[in-house]
C-alpha positions as CSV (number, residue, x, y, z in Angstrom):
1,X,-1.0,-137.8,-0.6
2,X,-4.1,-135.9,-0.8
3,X,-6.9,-135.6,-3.5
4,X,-9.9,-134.4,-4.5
5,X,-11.6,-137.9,-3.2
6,X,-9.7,-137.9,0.4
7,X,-6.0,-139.1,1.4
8,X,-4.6,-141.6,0.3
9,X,-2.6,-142.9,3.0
10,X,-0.8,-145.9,1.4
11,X,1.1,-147.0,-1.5
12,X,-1.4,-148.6,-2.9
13,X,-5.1,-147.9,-4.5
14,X,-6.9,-151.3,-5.1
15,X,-9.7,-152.5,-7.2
16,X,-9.2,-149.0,-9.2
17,X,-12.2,-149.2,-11.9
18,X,-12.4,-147.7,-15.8
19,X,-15.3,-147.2,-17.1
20,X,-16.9,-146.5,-20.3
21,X,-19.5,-143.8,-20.2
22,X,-22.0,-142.7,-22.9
23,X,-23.5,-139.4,-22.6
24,X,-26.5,-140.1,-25.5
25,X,-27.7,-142.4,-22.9
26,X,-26.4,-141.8,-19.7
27,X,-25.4,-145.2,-18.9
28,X,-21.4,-146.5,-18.0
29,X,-20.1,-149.8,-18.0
30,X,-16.8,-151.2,-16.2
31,X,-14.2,-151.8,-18.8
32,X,-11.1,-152.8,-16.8
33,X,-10.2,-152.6,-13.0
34,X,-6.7,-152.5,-11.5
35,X,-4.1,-151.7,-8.4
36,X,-3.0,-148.7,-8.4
37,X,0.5,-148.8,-6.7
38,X,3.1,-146.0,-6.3
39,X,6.8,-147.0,-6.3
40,X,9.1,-145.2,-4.2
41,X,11.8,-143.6,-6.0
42,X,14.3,-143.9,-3.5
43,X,14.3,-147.3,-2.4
44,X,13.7,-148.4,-5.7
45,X,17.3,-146.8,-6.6
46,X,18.4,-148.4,-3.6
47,X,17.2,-151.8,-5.3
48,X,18.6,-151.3,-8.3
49,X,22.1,-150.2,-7.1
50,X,22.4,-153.6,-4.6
51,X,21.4,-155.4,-7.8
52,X,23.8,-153.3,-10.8
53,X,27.3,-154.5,-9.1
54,X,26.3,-158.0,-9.7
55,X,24.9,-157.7,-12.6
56,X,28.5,-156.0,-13.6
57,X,30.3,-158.5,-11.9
58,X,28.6,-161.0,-14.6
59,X,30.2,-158.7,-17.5
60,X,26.9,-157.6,-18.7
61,X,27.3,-154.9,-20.9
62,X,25.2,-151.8,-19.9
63,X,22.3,-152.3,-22.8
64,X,21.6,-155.8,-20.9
65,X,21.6,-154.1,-17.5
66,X,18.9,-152.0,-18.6
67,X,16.6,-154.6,-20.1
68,X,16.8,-156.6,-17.0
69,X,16.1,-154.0,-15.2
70,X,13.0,-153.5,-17.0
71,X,12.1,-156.5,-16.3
72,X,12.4,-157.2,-13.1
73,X,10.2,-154.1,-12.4
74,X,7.8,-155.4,-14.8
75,X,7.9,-158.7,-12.8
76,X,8.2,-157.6,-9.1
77,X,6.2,-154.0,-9.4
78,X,3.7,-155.0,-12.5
79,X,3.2,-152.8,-15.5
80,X,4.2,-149.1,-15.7
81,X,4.8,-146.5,-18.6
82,X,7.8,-148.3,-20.2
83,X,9.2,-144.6,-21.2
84,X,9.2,-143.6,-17.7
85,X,10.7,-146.8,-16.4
86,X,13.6,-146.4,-19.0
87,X,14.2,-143.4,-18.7
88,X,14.6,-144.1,-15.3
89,X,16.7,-147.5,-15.4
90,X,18.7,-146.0,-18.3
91,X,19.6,-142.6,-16.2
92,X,20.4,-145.0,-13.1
93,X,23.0,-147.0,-15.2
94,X,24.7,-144.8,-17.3
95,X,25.7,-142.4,-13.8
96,X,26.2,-145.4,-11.8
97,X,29.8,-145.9,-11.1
């Protein structure tokens, strides 16, 4: 992926700082630093369709699917825009088969 700072040749950005800046006085101070990582799409549809048949084959009714789902992003890829990630996860199940 390119960018105004360089490639980015992996799936991952660490140590990705915020800061707050004030332009009275010209000074900035680190509010928050994270890991950047980008998921990809495919496999991570690949992922969730190995995990939806057992899921099914538990009789878990598709509202339950989706809220694990959810969760085990959450837990395995960390936090993300939760309407992204159900929109997403809620697409995935209702055109799974």
């Amino acid at each position: 992926m390119a960018t105004n700072s360089g490639t980015i040749a992996s799936n991952e950005i660490p140590s990705v700082a915020v800061y707050l800046y004030e332009k009275n006085t010209r000074t900035s101070e680190e509010i928050t630093k994270f890991d950047l990582v980008f998921v990809d799409q495919e496999a991570l549809t690949n992922e969730f369709y190995t995990i939806l048949p057992i899921l099914r084959r538990q009789k878990m009714s598709n509202d339950d699917i989706k809220k694990y789902l959810i969760e085990y992003y959450f837990d395995f890829y960390g936090a993300t825009d939760s309407k992204s990630i159900k929109q997403f996860v809620d697409q995935l199940v209702d055109n799974a088969k």
